[in-house]
LUMBADO-319229 format. One record per residue (C-alpha): residue number from 1; residue in one letter; x, y, z. Coordinates in nm, 3 decimals. Layout:
// residues N
rec i = NUM&aa = a&c1 = X&c2 = Y&c3 = Z
...
***
This chain:
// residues 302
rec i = 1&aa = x&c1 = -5.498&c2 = -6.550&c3 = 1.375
rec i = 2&aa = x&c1 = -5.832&c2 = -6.690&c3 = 1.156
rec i = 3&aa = x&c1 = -6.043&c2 = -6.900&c3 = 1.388
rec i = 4&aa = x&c1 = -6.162&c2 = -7.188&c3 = 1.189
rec i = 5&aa = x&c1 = -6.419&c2 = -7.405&c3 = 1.281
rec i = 6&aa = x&c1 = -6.385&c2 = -7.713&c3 = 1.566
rec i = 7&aa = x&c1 = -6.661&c2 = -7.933&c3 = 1.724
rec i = 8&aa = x&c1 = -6.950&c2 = -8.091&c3 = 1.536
rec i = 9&aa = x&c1 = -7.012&c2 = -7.990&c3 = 1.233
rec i = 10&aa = x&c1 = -7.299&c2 = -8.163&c3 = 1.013
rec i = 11&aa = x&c1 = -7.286&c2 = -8.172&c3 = 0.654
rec i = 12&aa = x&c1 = -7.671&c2 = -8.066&c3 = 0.567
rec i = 13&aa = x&c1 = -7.912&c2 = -8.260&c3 = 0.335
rec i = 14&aa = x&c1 = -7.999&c2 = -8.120&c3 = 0.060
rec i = 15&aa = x&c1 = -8.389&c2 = -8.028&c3 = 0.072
rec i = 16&aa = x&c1 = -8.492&c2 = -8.168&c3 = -0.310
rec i = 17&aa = x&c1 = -8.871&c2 = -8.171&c3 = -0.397
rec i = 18&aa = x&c1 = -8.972&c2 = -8.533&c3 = -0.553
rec i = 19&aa = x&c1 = -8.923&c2 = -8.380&c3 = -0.835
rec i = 20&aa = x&c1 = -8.588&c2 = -8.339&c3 = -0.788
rec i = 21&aa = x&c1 = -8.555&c2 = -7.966&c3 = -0.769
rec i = 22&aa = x&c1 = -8.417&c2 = -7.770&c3 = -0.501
rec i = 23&aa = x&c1 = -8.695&c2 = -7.630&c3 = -0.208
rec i = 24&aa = x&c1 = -8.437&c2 = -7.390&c3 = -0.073
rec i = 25&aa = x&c1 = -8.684&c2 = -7.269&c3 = 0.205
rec i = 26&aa = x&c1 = -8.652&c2 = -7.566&c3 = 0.338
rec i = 27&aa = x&c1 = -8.295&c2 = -7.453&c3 = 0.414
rec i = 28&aa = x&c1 = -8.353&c2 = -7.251&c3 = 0.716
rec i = 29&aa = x&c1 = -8.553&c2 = -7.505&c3 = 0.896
rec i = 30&aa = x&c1 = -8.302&c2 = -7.734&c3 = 0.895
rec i = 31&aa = x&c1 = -8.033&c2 = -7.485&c3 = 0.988
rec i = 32&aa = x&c1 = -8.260&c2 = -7.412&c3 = 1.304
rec i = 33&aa = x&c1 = -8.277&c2 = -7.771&c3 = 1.389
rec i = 34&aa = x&c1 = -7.878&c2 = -7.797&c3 = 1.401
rec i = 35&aa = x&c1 = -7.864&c2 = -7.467&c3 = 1.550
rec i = 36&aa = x&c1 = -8.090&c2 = -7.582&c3 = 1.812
rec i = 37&aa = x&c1 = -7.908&c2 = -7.879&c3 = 1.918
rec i = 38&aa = x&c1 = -7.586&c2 = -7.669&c3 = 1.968
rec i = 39&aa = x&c1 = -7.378&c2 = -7.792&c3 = 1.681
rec i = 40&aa = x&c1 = -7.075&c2 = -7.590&c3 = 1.594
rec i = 41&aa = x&c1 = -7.076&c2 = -7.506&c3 = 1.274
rec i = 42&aa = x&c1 = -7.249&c2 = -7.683&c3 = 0.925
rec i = 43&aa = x&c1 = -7.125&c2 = -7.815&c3 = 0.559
rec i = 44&aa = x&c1 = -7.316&c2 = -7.784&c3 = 0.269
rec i = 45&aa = x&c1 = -7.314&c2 = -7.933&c3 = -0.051
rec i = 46&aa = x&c1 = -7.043&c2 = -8.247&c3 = 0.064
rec i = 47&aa = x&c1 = -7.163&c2 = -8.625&c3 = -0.016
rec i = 48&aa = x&c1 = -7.476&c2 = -8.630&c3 = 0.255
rec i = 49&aa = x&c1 = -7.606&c2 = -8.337&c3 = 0.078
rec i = 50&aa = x&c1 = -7.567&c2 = -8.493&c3 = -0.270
rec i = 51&aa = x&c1 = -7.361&c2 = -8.272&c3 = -0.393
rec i = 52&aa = x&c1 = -7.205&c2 = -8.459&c3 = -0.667
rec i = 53&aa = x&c1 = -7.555&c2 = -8.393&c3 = -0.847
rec i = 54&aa = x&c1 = -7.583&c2 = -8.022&c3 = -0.823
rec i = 55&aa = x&c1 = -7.501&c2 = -7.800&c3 = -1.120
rec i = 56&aa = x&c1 = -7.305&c2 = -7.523&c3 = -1.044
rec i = 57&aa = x&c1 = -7.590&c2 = -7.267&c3 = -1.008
rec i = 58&aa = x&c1 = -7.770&c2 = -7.492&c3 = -0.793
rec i = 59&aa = x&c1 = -7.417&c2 = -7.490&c3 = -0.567
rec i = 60&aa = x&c1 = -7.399&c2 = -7.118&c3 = -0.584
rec i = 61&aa = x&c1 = -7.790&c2 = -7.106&c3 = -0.465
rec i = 62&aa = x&c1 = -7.759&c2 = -7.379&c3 = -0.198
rec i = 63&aa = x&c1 = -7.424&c2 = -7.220&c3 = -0.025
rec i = 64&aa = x&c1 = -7.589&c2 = -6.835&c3 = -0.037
rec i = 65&aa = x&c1 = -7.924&c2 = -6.974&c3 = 0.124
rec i = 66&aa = x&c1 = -7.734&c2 = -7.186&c3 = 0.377
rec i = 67&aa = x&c1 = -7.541&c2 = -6.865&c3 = 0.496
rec i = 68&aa = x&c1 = -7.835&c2 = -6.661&c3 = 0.490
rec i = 69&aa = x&c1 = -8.024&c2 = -6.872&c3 = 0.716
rec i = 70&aa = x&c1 = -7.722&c2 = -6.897&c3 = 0.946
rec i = 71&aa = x&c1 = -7.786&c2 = -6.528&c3 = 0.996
rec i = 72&aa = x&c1 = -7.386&c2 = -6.494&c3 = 1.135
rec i = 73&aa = x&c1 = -7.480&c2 = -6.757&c3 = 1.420
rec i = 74&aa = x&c1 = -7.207&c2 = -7.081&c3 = 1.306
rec i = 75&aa = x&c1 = -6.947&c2 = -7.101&c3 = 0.996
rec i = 76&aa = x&c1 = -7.053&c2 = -7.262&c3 = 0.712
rec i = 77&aa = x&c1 = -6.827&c2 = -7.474&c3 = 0.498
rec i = 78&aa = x&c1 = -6.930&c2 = -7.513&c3 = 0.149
rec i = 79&aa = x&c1 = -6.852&c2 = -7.878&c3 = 0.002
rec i = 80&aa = x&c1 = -6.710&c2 = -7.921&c3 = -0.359
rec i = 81&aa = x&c1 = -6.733&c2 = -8.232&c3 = -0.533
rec i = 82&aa = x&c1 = -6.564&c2 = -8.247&c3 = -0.884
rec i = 83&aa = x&c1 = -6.345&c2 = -8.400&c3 = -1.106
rec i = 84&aa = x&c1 = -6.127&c2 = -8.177&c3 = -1.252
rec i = 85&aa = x&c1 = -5.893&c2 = -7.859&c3 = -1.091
rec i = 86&aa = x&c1 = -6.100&c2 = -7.622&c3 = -1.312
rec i = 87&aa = x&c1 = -6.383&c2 = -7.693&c3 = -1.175
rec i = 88&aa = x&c1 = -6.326&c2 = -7.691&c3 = -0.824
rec i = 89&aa = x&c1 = -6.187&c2 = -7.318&c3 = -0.866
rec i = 90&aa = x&c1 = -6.483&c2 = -7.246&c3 = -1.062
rec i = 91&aa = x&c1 = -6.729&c2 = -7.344&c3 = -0.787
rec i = 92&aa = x&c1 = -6.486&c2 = -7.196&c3 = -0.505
rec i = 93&aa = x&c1 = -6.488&c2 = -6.837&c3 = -0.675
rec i = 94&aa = x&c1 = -6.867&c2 = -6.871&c3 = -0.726
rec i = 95&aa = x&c1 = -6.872&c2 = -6.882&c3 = -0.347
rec i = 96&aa = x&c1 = -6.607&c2 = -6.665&c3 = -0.178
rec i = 97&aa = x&c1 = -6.801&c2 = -6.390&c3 = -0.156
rec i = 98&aa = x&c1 = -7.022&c2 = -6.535&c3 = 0.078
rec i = 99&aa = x&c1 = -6.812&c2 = -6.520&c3 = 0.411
rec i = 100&aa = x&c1 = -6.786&c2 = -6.926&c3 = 0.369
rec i = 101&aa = x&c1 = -6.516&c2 = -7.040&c3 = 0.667
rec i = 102&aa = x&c1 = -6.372&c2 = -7.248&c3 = 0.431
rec i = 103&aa = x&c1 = -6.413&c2 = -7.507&c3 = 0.085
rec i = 104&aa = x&c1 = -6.404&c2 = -7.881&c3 = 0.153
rec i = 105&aa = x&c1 = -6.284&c2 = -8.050&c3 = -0.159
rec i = 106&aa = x&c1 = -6.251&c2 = -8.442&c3 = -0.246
rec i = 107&aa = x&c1 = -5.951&c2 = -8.543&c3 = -0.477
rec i = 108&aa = x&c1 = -6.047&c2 = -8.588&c3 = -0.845
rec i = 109&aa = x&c1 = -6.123&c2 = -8.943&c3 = -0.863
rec i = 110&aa = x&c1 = -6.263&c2 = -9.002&c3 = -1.221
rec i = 111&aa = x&c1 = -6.113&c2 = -9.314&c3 = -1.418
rec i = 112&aa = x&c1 = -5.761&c2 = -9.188&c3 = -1.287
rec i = 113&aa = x&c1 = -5.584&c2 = -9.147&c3 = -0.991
rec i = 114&aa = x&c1 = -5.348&c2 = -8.819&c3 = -1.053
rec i = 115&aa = x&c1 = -4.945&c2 = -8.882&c3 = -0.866
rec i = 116&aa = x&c1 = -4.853&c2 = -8.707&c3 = -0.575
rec i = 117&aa = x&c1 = -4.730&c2 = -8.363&c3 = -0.749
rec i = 118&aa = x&c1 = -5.058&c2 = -8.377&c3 = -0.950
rec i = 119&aa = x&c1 = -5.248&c2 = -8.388&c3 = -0.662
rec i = 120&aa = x&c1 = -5.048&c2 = -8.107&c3 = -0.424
rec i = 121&aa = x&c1 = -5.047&c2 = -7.876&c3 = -0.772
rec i = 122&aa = x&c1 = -5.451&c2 = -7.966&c3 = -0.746
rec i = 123&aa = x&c1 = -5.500&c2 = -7.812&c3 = -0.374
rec i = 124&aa = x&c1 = -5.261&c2 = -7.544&c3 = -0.446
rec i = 125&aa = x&c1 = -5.417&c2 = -7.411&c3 = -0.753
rec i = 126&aa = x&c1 = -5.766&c2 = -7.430&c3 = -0.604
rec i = 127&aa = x&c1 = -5.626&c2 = -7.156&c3 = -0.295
rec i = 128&aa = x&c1 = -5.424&c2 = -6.957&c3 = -0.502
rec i = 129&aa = x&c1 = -5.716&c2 = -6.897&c3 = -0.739
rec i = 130&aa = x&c1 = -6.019&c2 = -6.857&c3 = -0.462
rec i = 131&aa = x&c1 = -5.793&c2 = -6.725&c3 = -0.226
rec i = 132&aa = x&c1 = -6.043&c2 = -6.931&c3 = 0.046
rec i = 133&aa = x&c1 = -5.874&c2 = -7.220&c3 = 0.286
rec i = 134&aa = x&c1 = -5.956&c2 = -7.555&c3 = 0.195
rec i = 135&aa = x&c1 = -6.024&c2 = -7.874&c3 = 0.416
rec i = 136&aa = x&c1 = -5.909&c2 = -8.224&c3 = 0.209
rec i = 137&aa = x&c1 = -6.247&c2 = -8.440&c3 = 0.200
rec i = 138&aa = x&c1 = -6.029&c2 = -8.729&c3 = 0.211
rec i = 139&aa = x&c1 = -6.319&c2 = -8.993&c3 = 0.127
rec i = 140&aa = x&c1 = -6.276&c2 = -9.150&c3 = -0.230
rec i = 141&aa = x&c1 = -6.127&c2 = -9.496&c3 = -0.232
rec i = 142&aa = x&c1 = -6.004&c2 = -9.495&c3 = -0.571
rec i = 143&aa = x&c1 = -5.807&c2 = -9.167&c3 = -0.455
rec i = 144&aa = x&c1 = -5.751&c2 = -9.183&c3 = -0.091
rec i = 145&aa = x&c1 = -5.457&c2 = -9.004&c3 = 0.019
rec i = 146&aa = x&c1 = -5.196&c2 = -9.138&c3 = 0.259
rec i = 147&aa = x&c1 = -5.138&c2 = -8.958&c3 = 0.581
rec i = 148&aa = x&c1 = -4.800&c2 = -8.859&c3 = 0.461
rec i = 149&aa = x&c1 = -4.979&c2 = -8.680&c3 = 0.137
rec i = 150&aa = x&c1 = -5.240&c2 = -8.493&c3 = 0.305
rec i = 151&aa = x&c1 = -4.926&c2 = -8.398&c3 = 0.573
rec i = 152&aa = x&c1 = -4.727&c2 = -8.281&c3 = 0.248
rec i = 153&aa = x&c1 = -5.019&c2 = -8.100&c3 = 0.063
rec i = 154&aa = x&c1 = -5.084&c2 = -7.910&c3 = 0.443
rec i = 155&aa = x&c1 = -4.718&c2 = -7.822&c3 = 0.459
rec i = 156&aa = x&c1 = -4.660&c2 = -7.669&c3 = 0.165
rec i = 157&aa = x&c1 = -4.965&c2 = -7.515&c3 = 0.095
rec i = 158&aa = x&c1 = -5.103&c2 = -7.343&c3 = 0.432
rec i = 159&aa = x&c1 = -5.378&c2 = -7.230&c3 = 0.349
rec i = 160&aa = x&c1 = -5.481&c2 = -7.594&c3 = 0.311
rec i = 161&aa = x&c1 = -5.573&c2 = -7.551&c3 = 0.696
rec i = 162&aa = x&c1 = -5.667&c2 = -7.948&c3 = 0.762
rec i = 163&aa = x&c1 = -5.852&c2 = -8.280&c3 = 0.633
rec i = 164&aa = x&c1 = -6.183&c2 = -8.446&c3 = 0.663
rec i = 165&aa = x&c1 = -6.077&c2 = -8.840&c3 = 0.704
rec i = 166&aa = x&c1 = -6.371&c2 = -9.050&c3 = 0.642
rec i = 167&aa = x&c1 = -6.336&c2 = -9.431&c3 = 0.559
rec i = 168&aa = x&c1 = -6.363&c2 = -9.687&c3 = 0.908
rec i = 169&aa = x&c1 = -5.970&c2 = -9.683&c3 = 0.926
rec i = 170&aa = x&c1 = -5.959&c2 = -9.565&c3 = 1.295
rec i = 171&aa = x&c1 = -5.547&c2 = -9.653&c3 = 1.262
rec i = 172&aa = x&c1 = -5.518&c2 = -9.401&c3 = 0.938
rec i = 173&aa = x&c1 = -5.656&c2 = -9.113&c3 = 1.139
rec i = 174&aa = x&c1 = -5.452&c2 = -9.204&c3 = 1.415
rec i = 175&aa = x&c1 = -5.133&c2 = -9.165&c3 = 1.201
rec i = 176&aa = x&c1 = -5.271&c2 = -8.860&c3 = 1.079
rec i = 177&aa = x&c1 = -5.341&c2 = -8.741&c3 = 1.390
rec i = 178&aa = x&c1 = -4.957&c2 = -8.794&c3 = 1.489
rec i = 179&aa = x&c1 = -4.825&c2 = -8.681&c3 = 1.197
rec i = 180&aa = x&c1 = -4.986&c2 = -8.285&c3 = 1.152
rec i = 181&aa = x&c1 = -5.039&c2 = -8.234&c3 = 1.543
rec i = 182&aa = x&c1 = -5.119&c2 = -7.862&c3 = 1.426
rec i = 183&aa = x&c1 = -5.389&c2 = -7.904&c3 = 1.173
rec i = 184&aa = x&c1 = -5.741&c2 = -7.936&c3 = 1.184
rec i = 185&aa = x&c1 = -5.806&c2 = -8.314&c3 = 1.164
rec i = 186&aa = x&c1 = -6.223&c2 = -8.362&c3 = 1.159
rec i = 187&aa = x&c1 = -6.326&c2 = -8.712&c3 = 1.180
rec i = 188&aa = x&c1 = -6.527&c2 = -8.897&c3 = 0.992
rec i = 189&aa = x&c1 = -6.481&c2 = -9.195&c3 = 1.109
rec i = 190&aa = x&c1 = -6.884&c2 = -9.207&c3 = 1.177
rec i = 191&aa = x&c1 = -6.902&c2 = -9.530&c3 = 1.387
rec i = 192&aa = x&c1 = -6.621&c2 = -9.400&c3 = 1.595
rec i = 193&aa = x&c1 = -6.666&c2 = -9.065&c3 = 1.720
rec i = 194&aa = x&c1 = -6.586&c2 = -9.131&c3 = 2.067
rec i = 195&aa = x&c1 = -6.244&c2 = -9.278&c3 = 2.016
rec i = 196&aa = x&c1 = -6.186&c2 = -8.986&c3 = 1.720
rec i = 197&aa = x&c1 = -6.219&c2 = -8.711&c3 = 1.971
rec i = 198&aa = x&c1 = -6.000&c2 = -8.866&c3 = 2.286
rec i = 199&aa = x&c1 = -5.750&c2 = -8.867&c3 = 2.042
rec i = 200&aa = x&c1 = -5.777&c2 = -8.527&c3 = 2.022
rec i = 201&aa = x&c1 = -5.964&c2 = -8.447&c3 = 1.628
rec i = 202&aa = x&c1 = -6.054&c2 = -8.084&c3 = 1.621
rec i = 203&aa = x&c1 = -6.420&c2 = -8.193&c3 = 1.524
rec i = 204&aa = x&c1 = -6.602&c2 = -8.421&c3 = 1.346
rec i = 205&aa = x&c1 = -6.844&c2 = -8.314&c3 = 0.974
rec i = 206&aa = x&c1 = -7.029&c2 = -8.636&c3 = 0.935
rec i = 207&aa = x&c1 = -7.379&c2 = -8.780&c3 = 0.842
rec i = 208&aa = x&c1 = -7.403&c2 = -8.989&c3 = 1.175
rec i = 209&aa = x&c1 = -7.365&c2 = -8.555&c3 = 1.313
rec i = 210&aa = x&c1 = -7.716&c2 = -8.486&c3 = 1.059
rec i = 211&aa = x&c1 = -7.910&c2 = -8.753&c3 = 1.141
rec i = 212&aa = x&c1 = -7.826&c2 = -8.725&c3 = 1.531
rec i = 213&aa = x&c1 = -7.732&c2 = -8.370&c3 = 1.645
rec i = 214&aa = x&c1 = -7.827&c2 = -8.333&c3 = 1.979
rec i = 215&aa = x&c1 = -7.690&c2 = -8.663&c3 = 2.116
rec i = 216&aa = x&c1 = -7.353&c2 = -8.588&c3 = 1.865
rec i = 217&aa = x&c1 = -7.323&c2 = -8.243&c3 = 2.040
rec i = 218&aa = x&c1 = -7.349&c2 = -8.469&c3 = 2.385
rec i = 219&aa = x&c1 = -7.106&c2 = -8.698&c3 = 2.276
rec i = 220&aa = x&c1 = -6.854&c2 = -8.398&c3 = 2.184
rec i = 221&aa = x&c1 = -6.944&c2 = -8.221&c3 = 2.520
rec i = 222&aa = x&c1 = -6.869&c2 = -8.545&c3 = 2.725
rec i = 223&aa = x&c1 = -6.564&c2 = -8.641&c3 = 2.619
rec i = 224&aa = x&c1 = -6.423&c2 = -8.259&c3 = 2.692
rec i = 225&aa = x&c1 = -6.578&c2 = -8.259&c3 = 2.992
rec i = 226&aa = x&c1 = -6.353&c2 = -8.627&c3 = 3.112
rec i = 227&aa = x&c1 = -6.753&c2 = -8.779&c3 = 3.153
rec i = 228&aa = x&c1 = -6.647&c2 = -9.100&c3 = 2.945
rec i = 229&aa = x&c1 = -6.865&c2 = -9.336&c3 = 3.079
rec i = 230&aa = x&c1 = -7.151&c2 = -9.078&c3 = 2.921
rec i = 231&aa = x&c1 = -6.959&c2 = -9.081&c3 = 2.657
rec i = 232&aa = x&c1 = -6.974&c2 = -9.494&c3 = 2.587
rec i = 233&aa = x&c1 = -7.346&c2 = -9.484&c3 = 2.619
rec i = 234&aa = x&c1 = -7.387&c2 = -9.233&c3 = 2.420
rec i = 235&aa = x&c1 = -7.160&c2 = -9.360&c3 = 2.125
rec i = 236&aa = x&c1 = -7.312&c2 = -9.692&c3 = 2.140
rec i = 237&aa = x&c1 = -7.675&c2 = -9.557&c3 = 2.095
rec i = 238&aa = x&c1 = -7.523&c2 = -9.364&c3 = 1.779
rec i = 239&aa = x&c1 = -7.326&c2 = -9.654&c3 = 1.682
rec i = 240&aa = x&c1 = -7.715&c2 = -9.869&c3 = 1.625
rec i = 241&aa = x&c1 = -7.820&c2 = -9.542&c3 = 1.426
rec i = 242&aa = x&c1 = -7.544&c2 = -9.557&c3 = 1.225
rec i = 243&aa = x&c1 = -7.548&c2 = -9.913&c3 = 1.148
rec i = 244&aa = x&c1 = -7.925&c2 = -9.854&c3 = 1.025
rec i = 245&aa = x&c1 = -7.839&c2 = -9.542&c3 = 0.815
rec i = 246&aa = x&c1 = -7.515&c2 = -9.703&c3 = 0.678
rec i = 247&aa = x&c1 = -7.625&c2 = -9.809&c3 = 0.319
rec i = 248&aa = x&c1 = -7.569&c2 = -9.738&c3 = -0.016
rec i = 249&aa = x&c1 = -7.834&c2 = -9.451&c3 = -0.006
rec i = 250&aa = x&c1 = -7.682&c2 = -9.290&c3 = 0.320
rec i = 251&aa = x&c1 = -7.830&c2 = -8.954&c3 = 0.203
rec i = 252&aa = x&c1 = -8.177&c2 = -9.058&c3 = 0.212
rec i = 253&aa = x&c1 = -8.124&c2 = -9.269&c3 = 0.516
rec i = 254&aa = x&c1 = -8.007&c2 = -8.974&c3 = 0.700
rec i = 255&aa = x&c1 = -8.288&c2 = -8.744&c3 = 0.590
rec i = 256&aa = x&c1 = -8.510&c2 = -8.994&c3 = 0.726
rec i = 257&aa = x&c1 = -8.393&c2 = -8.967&c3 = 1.050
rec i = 258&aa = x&c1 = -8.443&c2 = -8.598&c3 = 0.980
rec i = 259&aa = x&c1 = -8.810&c2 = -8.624&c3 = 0.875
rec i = 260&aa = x&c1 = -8.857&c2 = -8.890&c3 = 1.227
rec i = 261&aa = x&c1 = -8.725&c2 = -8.598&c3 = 1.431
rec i = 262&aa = x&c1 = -8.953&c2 = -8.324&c3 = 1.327
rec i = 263&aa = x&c1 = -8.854&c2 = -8.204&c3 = 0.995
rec i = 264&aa = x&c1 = -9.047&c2 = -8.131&c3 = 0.682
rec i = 265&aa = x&c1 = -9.009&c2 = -8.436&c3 = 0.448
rec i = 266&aa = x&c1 = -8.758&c2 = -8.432&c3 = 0.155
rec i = 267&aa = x&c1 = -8.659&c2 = -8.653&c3 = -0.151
rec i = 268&aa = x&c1 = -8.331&c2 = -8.792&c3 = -0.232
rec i = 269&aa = x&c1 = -8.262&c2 = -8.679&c3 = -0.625
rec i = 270&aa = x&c1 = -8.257&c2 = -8.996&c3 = -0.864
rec i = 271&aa = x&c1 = -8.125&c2 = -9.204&c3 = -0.874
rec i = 272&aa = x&c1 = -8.100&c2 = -9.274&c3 = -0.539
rec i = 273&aa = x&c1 = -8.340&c2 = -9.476&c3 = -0.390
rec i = 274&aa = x&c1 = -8.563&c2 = -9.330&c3 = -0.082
rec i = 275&aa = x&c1 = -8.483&c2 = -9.552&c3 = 0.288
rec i = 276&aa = x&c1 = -8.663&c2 = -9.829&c3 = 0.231
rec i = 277&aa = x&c1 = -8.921&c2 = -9.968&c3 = 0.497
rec i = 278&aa = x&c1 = -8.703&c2 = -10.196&c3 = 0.646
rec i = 279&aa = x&c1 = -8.440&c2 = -9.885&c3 = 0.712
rec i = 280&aa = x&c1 = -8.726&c2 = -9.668&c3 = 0.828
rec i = 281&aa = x&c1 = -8.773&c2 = -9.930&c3 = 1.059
rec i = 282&aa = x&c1 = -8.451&c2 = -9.975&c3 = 1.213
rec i = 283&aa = x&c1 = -8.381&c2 = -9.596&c3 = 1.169
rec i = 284&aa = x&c1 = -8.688&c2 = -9.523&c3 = 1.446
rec i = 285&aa = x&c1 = -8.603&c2 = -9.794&c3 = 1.693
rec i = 286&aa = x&c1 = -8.249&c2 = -9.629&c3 = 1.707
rec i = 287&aa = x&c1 = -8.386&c2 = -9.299&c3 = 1.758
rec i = 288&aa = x&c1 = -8.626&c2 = -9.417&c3 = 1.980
rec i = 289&aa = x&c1 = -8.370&c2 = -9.531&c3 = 2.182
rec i = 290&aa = x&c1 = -8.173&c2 = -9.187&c3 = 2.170
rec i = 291&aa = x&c1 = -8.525&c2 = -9.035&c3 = 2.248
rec i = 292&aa = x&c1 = -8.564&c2 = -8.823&c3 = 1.948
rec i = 293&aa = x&c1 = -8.860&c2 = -8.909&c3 = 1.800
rec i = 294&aa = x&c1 = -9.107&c2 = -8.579&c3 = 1.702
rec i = 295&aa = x&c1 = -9.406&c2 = -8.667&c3 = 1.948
rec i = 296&aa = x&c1 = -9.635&c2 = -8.586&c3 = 1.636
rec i = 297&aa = x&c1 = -9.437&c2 = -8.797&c3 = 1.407
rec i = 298&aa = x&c1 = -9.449&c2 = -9.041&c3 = 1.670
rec i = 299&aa = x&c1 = -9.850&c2 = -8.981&c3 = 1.682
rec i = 300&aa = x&c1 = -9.910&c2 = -9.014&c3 = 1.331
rec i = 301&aa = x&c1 = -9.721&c2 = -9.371&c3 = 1.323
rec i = 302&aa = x&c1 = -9.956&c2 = -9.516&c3 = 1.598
***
């Protein structure tokens, strides 16, 4: 049986110049980073990584340096954001030559919402044409499936192997939870980790994961381990991060945290405004508190 991936997961930023163009060997740095905090596995190209703006060479490109750089050493799931079924197979069979673990896909969500047999024809098509499994990104409100949908589209089309639930509803994941005991269910439910994984989510791909590996990878570790009252202390020092990345520019927020923890500096890609300086400044007390803070970045500020 395929071994797919569980644990923490972090869906990369995308490493644009201020120009806006791609600075893909920036890639490897920040897979070493992750790597180095013990996550399990990393997404590239989903919402964190601004993949809505990437053409589809730019896709291709990002997804082959991202498994390059993880040299064999964690899965890599690459992250489709379209609006149309002929797209999504388009950028999934650019890609499954790579040795991705898997494609995470969003609903189309343009203008209309498609019914229920629109969207299980949707997720079907896209395996039967890339032959690759697919995780449901199961994010956009104008399209958010039901837990009984996403348990349909997982029944009758296996290779759709499980769901990335995002949105604050900790009760919808619950259901979910209930309701496909044998699928993957990844939370990201980004304020609560710590209640997602005692209910038993195979993992988490989330930005609260990118802007805080190390103490995420804690978090995961303690709740396995039964340590819960590590656990609570942990998850309340990432619940203050997230409230001071959670913003309208998340992206950027979260590759500030990045840049505070040691890596190179990057640019959000316009539109999307850079963390402002009240962000940055709530973003480093929460870190500081988490005791992540690159001594030299730390330096330079003083």
């Amino acid at each position: 049986m395929t071994e797919y991936p569980r644990g923490v997961i972090p869906p990369m930023t995308t490493p644009f110049r201020e120009d806006g163009e791609i600075d893909l060997g920036l890639v490897g740095a920040q897979l070493d980073w992750l790597c180095g905090a013990g996550v399990h596995g990393v997404a590239a190209g989903g919402s964190t990584g601004e993949g809505h703006t990437l053409d589809h060479e730019e896709f291709r490109d990002l997804i082959a340096a991202t498994v390059e750089a993880a040299r064999g050493r964690l899965p890599v799931i690459a992250g489709i954001i379209v609006d149309s079924t002929r797209d999504a197979i388009r950028r999934g069979k650019l890609v499954r030559d790579l040795n991705v673990a898997a494609l995470q896909v969003t609903p189309v969500h343009y203008l209309f919402k498609p019914d229920d047999e629109a969207m299980v024809r949707h997720f079907r098509s896209i395996v039967d044409e890339t032959g690759l499994p697919v995780i449901i990104y199961n994010v956009v409100p104008w399209t958010y499936l039901s837990p009984a949908l996403l348990t349909r589209i997982m029944t009758e089309v296996p290779m759709v192997i499980g769901v990335k639930q995002s949105a604050g509803d900790l009760k919808l994941f619950a259901d979910l939870m209930e309701m496909a005991p044998d699928k993957l269910i990844y939370s990201a439910v980004d304020a609560l980790m710590y209640p997602s994984y005692t209910l038993g989510a195979a993992g988490s791909i989330a930005a609260i994961l990118t802007a805080a590996p190390h103490a995420s990878v804690a978090l995961w570790d303690a709740v396995r381990a039964g340590d819960h009252k590590k656990a609570l202390g942990l998850h309340r020092k990432l619940l203050a991060l997230w409230n001071a990345i959670l913003a309208d520019n998340l992206p950027a927020c979260t590759r500030h945290a990045q840049m505070l923890q040691g890596l190179p500096p990057t640019s959000p890609r316009a539109p999307m405004p850079a963390a402002s300086p009240a962000q940055q400044a709530a973003i480093h007390r929460a870190l500081q508190a988490l005791g992540t803070v690159d001594p030299a970045v730390r330096r330079a500020a003083e």
